[in-house]
C-alpha positions in Angstrom: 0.0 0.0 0.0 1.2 3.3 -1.1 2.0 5.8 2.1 -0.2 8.3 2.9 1.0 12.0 2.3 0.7 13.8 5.5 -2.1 16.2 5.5 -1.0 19.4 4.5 -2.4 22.0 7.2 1.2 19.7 9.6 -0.2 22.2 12.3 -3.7 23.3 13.8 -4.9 25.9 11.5 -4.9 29.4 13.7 -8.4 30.6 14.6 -8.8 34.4 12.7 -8.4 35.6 16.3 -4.7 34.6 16.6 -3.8 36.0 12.9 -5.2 39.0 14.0 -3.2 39.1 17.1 0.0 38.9 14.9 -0.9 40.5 11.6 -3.2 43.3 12.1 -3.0 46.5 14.4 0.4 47.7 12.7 1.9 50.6 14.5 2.1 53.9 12.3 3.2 54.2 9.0 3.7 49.9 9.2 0.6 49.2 7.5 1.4 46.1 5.0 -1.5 47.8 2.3 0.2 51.5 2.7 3.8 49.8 2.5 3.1 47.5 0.2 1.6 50.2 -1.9 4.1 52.9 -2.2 6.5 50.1 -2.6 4.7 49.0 -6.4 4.4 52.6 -7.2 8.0 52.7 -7.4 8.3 50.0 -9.8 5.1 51.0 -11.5 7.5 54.4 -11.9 10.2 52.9 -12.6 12.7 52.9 -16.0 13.8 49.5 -16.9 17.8 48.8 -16.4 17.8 49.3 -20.6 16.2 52.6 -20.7 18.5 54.5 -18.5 22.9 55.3 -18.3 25.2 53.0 -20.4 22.2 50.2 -20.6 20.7 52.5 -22.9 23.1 52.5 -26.0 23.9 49.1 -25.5 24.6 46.3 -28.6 23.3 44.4 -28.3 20.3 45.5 -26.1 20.9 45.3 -22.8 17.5 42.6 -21.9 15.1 42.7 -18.7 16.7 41.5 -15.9 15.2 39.0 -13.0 15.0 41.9 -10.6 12.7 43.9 -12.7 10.8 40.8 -13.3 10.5 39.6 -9.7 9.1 43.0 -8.5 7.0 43.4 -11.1 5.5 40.2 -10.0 5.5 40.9 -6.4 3.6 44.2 -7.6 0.9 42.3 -9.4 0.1 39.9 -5.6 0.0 42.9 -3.9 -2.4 44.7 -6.6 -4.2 42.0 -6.6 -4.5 41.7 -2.9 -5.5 45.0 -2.1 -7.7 45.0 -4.7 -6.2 48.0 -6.7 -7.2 47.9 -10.1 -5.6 51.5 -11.2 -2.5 50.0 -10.1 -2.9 46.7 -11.6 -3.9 48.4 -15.0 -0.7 50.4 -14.5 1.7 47.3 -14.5 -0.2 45.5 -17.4 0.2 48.6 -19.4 4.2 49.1 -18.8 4.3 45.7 -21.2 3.2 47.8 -23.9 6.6 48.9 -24.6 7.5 45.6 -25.7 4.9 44.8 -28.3 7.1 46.7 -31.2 9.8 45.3 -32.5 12.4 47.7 -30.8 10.9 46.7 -27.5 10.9 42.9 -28.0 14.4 43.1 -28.5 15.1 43.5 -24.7 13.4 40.7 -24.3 16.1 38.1 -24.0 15.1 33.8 -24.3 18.9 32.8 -23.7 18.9 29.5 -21.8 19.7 31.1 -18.0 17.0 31.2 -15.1 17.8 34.9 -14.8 16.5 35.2 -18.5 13.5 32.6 -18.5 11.8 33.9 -15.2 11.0 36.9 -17.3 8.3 34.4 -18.5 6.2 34.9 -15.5 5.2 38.6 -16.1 3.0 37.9 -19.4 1.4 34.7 -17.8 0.8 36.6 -14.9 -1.0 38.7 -17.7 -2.5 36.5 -19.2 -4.4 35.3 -16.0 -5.6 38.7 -15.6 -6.8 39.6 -18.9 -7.3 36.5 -21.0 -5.5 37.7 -23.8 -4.0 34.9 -25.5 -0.9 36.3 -26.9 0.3 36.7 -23.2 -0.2 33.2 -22.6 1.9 31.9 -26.1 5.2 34.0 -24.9 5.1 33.1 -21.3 4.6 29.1 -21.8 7.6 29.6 -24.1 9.6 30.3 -21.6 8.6 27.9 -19.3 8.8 25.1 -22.2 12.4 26.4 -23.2 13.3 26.0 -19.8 13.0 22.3 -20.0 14.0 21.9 -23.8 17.2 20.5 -23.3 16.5 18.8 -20.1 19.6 17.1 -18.3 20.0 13.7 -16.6 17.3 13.7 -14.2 14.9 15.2 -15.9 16.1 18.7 -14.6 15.8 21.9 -17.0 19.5 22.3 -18.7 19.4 26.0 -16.8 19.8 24.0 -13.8 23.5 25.0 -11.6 22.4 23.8 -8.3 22.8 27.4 -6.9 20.4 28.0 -4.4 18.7 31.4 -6.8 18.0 28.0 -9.2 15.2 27.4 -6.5 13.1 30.7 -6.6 13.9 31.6 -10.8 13.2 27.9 -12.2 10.1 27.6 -10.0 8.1 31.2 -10.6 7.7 31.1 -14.2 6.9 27.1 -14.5 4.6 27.7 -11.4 3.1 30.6 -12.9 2.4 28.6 -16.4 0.8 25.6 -14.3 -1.5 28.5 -12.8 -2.5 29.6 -16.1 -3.3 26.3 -17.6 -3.4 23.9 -15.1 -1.1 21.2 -17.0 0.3 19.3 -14.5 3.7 18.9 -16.2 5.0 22.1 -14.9 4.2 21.2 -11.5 6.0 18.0 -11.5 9.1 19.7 -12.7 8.9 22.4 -10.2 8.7 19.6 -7.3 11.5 17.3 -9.1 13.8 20.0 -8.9 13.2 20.9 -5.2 13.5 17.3 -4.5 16.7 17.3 -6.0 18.2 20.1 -5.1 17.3 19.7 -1.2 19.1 16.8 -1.5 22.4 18.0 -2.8 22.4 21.3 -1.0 20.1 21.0 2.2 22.3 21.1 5.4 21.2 19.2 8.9 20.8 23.1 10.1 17.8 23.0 7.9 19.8 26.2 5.7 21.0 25.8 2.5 24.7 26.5 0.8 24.9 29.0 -1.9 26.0 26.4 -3.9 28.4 23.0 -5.0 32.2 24.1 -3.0 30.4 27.3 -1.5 29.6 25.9 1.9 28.1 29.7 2.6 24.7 30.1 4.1 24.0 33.9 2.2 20.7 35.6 3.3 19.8 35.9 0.0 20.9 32.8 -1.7 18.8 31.6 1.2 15.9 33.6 1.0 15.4 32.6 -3.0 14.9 29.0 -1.3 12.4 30.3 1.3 10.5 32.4 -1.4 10.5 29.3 -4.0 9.7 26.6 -1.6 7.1 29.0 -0.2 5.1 29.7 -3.6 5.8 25.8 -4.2 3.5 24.7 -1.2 1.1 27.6 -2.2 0.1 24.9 -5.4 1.5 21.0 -4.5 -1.2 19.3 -3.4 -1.0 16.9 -0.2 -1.1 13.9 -2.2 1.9 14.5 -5.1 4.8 12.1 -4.5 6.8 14.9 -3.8 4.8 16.5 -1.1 6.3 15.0 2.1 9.8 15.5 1.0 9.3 19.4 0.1 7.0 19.5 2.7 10.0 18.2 5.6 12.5 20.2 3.9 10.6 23.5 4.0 10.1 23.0 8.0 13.8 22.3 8.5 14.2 25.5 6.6 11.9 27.3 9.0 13.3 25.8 12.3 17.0 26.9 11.1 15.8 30.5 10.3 14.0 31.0 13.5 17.6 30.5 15.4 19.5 33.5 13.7 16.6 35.9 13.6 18.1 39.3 15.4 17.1 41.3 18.1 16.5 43.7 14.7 13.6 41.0 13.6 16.5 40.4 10.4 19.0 37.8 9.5 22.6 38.4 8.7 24.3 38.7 5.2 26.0 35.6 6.4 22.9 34.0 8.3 24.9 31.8 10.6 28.3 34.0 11.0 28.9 35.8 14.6 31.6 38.3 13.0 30.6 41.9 14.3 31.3 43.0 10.6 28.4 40.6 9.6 25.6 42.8 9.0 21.7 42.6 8.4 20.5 42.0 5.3 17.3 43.3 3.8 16.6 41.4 1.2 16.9 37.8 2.4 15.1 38.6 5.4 12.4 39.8 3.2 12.2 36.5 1.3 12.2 34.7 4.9 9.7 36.9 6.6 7.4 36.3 3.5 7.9 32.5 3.8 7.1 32.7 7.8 3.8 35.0 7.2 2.5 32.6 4.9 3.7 29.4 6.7 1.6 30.5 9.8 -1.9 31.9 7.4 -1.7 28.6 5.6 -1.0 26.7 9.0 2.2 25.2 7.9 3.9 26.4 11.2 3.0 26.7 14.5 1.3 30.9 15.2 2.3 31.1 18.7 6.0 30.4 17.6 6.3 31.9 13.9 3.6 34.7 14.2 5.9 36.7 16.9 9.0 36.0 15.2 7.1 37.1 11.1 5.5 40.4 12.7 9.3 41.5 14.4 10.3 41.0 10.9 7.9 43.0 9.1 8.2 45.9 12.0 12.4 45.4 11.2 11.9 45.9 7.5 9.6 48.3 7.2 12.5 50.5 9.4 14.6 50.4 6.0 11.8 51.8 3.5 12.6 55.1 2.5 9.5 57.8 1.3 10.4 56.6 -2.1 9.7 53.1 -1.7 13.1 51.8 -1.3 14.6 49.7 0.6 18.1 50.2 1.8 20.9 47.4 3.1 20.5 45.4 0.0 23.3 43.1 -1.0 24.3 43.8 -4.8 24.2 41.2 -6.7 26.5 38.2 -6.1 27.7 35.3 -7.8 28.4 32.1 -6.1 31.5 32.3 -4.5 34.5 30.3 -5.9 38.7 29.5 -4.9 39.5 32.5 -6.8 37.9 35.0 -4.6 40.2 34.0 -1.7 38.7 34.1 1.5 35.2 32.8 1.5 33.6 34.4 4.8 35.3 37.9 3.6 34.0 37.5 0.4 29.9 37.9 1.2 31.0 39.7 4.5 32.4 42.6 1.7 30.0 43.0 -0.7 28.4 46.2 -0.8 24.8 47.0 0.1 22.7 49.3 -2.5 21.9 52.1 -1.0 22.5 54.6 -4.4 20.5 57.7 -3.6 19.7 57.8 -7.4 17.5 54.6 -6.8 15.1 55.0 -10.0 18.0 53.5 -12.2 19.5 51.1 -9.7 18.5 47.6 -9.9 20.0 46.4 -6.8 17.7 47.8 -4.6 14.7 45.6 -6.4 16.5 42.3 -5.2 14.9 44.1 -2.1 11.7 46.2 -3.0 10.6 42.7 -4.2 10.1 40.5 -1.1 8.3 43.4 0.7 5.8 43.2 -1.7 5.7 39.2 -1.0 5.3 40.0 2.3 2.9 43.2 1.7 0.5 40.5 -0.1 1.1 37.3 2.0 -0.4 39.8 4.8 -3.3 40.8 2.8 -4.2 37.2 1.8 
């Protein structure tokens, strides 16, 4: 007899009186629909990378990158949460530059996860307006993914880096949405399964990567978005369930030890150096996977709730009137030999904190996961 999956609410589900304990009278200028909303204004207001400084005149054009993409979906949730259809209107018609010939051509198909996730935005789209075309480009991008698919049955764009687990998942997760074809779920749960077995640690954290034995907020956080928007969808009963299911609760246990007094996690989660330093953006994609844990009833609400609300109240502290967040890591690549010293190496990169923020695209590896967590509050 085939074993049972466990069913999927692992904890008792909290009554609305205990979310409301955690998630609801916000002190001042915390509220997650007055955040969340000045926070997709900026991106609604926002040039793309391409439009602005030495992006502009590049050959050949400089594409859409995964920040802009990310954001733009974390804009949609929340515009869809709080039920803002200006707003909503606003990020469907900032496609419109790319239906001329001149616009496609930042649209880049090259076989990377940082290229295909842009995928997610038109079926995102397409679930909103019903328009056809929208559909046809983002399922080729989730179908390219997996052309070429490697020994496994992985997509060829797989590294095993830990970003792998947040940019393979959104756009095939966002194609199973729109059409309900089970073969991008199965895909999306093969490669968590596969990847939590190559890179999942007995802490419950994950390494940044094959030889980078680094646990980096961010490289982290992609996990704890990806698993997160993976549970959202797998139903208790796919083969795959229990495993993601275990993995995703280690994750949560390990996170909940290295929380700060600041509700944030370090840029190197685990590391007691006092040049360690917190880092927005990871603990952006882990407060968004501890909010929804306890509102789906994935994790306990008398030991999560606490611990998600000190992290919102910590975040929101780095929003500026712009809609920017600051202490941002820029953008890092897994760390190899070369770079010497592996601890200094994550402990040195730079945070984004450019006042001229409308053409930096650091600061959206941040201004994304607030939205996550602007709309997992809302839900």
């Amino acid at each position: 007899m085939a074993k049972e999956a466990p069913a999927k609410m692992a904890v008792a589900p909290p009554t609305p009186e205990v979310v409301a304990k955690y998630f609801s009278n916000w002190p001042e200028g915390t509220d997650p629909k007055a955040v969340g909303k000045l926070v997709a204004e900026n991106f609604a207001g926002r040039q793309f990378r391409f439009e602005s400084g030495r992006f502009a005149s590049a050959n050949p054009p400089s594409p859409v990158i995964y920040p802009e993409v990310v954001c733009w979906y974390g804009a949609f949730t929340y515009a869809e949460a709080a039920k803002d259809n200006a707003l909503r209107d606003k990020l469907i018609n900032k496609f419109g530059k790319f239906s001329t010939p001149e616009g496609a051509a930042h649209i880049s198909n090259a076989a990377s996860v940082d290229m295909h996730v842009f995928g997610a935005v038109p079926l995102e789209i397409y679930m909103l307006t019903k328009a056809k075309g929208y559909l046809d480009l983002g399922q080729s991008f989730a179908d390219n993914q997996w052309a070429n698919p490697k020994d496994g049955g992985l997509s060829g764009d797989s590294r095993y880096w830990v970003d792998d687990l947040y940019m393979l998942p959104l756009v095939e997760l966002q194609a199973y949405r729109a059409t309900k074809d089970k073969k991008y779920l199965d895909r999306t749960a093969l490669t968590f399964s596969t990847y939590l077995d190559r890179l999942q640690q007995p802490t419950g954290l994950f390494y940044h990567g094959d030889g980078a034995n680094f646990y980096w907020s961010r490289g982290d956080g992609w996990v704890a978005a990806g698993i997160t928007e993976l549970l959202r969808d797998l139903p208790p009963n796919h083969p795959q369930y229990a495993k993601i299911f275990d993995g995703y609760k280690k994750m949560m246990a390990g996170l909940l030890k290295y929380q700060g007094e600041d509700g944030l996690w370090k840029q190197l989660i685990d590391n007691t150096d006092p040049a360690n330093w917190s880092e927005s953006s990871g603990s952006a994609m882990f407060t968004f996977a501890f909010i929804t844990g306890v509102k789906n009833g994935w994790l306990d609400a008398t030991t999560y709730g606490p611990a998600a609300r000190k992290a919102w109240l910590g975040l929101v502290k780095l929003i500026d009137q712009e809609g920017n967040i600051s202490n941002v890591c820029v953008g890092t690549n897994k760390w190899t030999a070369a770079q010497g010293d592996g601890v200094q190496y994550y402990l040195n990169r730079t945070k984004d904190n450019t006042p001229d923020q409308l053409h930096s695209s650091d600061v959206l590896h941040g201004n994304a996961p607030v939205l996550w967590c602007a709309t997992a509050l809302l839900r």
